[in-house]
Backbone bond lengths (Angstrom), bond angles and torsions (degrees), N, CA, C in turn:
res aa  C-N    CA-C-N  psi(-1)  N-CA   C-N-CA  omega(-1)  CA-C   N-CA-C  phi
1 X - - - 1.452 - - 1.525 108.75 -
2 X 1.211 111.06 132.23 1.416 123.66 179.37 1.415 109.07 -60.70
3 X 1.589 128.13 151.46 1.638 146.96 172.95 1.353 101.08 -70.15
4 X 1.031 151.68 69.33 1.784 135.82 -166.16 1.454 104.91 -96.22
5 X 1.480 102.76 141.18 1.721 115.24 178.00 0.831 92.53 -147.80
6 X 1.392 103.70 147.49 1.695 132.12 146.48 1.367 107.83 -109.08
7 X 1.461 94.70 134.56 1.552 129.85 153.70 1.102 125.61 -120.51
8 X 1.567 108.58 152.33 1.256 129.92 178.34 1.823 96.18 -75.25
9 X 1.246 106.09 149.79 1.783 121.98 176.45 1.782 112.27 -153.11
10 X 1.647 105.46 142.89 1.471 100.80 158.43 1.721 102.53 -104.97
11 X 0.963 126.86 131.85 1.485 125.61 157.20 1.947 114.86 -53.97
12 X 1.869 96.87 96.94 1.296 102.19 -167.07 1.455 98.57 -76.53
13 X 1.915 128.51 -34.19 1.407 119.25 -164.72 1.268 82.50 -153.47
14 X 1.666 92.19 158.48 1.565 104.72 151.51 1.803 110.73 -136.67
15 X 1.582 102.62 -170.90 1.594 108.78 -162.71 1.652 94.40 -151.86
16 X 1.126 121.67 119.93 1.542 105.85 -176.03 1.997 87.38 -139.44
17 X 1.195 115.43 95.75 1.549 127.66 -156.36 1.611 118.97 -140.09
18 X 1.337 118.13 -174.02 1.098 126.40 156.09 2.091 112.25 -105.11
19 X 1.066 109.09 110.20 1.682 102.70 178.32 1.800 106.00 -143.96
20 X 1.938 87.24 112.94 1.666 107.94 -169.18 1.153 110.41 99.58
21 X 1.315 134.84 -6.04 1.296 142.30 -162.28 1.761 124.75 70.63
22 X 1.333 105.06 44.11 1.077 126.74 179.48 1.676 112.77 -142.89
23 X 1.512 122.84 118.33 1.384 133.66 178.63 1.614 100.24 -55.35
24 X 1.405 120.35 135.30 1.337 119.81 -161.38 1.056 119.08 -161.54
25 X 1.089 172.28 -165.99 1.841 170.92 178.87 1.488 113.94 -177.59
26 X 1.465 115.88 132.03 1.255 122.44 148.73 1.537 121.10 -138.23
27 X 1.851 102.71 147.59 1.139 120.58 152.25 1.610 133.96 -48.54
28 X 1.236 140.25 153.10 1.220 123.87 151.88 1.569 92.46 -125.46
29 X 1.369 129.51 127.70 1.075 132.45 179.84 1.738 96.75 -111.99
30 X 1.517 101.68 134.51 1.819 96.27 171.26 1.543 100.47 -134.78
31 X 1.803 99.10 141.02 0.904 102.94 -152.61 2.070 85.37 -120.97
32 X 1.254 121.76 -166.50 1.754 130.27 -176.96 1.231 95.03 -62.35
33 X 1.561 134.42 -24.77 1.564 116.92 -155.41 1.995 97.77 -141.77
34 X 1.583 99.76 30.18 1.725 105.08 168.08 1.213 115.10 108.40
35 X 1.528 123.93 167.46 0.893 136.32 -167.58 1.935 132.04 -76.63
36 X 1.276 111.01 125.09 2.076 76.88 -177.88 2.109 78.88 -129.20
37 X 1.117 97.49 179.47 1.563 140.17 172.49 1.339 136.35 -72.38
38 X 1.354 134.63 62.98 1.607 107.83 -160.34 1.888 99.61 -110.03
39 X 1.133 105.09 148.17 1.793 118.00 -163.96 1.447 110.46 103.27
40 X 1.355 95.80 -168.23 1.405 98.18 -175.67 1.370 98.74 118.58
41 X 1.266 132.50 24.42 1.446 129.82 -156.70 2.134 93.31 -117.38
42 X 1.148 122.09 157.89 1.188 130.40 -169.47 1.502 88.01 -93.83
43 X 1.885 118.17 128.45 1.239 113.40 -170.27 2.130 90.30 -124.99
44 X 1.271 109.64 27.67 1.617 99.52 -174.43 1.639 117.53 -73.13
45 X 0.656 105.56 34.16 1.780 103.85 163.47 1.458 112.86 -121.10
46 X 1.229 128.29 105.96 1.793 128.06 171.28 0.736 113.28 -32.64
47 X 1.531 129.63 -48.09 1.926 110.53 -176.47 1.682 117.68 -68.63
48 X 1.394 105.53 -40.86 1.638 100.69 161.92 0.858 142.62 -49.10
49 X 1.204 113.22 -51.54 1.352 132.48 163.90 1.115 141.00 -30.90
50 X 1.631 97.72 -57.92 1.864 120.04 178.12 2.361 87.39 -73.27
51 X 1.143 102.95 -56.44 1.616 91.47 -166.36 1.264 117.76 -64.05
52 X 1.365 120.72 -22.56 1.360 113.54 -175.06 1.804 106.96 -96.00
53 X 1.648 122.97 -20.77 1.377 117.77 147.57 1.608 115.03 -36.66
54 X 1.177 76.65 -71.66 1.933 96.75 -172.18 1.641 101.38 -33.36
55 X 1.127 110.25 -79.30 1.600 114.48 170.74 1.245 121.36 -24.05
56 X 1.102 124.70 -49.28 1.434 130.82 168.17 1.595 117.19 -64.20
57 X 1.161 103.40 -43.40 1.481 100.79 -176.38 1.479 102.03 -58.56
58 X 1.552 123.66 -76.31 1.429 154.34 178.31 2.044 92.46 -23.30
59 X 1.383 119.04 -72.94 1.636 117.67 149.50 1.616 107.79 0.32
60 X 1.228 123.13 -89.95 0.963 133.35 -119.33 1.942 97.13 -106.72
61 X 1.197 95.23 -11.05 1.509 108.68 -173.58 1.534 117.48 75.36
62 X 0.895 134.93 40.90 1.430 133.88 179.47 1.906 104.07 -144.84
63 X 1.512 82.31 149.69 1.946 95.90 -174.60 1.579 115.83 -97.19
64 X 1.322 97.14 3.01 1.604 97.06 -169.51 2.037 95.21 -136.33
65 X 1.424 101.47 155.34 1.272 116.00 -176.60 1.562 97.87 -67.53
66 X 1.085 101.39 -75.40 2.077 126.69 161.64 1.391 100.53 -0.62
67 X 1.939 109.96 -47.11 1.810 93.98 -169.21 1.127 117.07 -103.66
68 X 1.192 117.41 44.58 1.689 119.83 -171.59 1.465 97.85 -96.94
69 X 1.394 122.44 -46.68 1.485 130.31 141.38 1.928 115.62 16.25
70 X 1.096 117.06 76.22 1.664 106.92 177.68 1.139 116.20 94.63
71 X 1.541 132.30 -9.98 1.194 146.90 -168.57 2.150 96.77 -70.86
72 X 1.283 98.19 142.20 1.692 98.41 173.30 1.570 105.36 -119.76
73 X 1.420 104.05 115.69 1.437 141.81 145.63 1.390 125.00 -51.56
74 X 1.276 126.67 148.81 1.351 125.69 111.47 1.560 133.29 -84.80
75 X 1.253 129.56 143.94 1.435 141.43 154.42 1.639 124.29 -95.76
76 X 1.547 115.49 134.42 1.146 126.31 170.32 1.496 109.05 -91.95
77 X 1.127 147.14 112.78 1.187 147.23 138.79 1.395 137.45 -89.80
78 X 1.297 118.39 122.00 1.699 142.26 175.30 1.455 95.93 -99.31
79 X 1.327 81.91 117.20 1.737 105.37 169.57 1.528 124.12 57.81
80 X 1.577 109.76 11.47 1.439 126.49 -173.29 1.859 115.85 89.80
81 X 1.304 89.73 22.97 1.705 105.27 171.63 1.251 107.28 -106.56
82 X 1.391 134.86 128.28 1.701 132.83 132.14 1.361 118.05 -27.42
83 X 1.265 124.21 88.53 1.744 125.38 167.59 1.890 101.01 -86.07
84 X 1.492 125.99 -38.40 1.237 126.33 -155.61 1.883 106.10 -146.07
85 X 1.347 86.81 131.41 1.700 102.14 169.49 1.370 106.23 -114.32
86 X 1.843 100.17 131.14 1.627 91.74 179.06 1.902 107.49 -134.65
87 X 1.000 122.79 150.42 1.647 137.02 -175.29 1.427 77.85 -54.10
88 X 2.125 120.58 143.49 1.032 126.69 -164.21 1.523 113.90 -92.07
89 X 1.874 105.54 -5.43 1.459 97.23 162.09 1.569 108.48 -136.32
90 X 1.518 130.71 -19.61 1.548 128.19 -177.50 1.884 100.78 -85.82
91 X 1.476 98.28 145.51 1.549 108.64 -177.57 1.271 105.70 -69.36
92 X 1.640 116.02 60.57 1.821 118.00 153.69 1.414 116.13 -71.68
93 X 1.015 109.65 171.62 1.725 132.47 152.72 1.154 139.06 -134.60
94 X 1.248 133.99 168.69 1.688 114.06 164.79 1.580 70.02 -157.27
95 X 1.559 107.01 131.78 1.417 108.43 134.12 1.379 136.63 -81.36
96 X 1.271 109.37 116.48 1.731 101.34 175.84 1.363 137.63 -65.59
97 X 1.281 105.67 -4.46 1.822 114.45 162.54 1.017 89.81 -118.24
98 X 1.661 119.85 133.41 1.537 128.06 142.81 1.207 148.09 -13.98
99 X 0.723 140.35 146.67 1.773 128.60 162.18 1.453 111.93 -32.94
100 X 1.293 85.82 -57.59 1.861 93.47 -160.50 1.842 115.30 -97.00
101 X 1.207 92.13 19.31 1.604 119.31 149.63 1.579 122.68 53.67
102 X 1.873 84.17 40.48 1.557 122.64 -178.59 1.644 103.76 -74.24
């Protein structure tokens, strides 16, 4: 059985790029005791891409990539990994790995 936590987070940065030669995104979530990473997942297919952005955005309550910037989260972590981003008070989610565990 997985270690699971939630924490509180502000979204200090983001990265929405090509890195390795793969289209890709990350969070920087910072939390009272530093910074961690969530993404990093290979997003090259257009239909994924646009829905699982979208998802995230819609998550987090904001219409623009730009305002994720300062926004406060929660994070679920297993074993000291980001599995889940959630809106910091309505019962959202976003999983940050896919279903299909791209």
């Amino acid at each position: 059985m997985p270690d699971e936590k939630i924490k509180n987070a502000t979204i200090d940065g983001t990265m929405l790029g090509i890195e390795h030669g793969c289209f890709t995104y990350m969070l920087y979530l910072e939390y009272e005791a530093g910074v961690q990473g969530a993404g990093g997942i290979k997003l090259d297919s257009y239909e994924e891409c646009g829905n699982y952005l979208k998802h995230l955005l819609e998550t987090i309550g904001v219409s623009q990539w730009e305002h994720l910037k300062g926004k406060y989260v929660r994070a679920v972590l297993e074993n000291g990994r980001v599995v889940r981003i959630g809106h910091i008070v309505e019962n959202k989610w976003f999983d940050v790995v896919p279903e299909d565990g791209k």
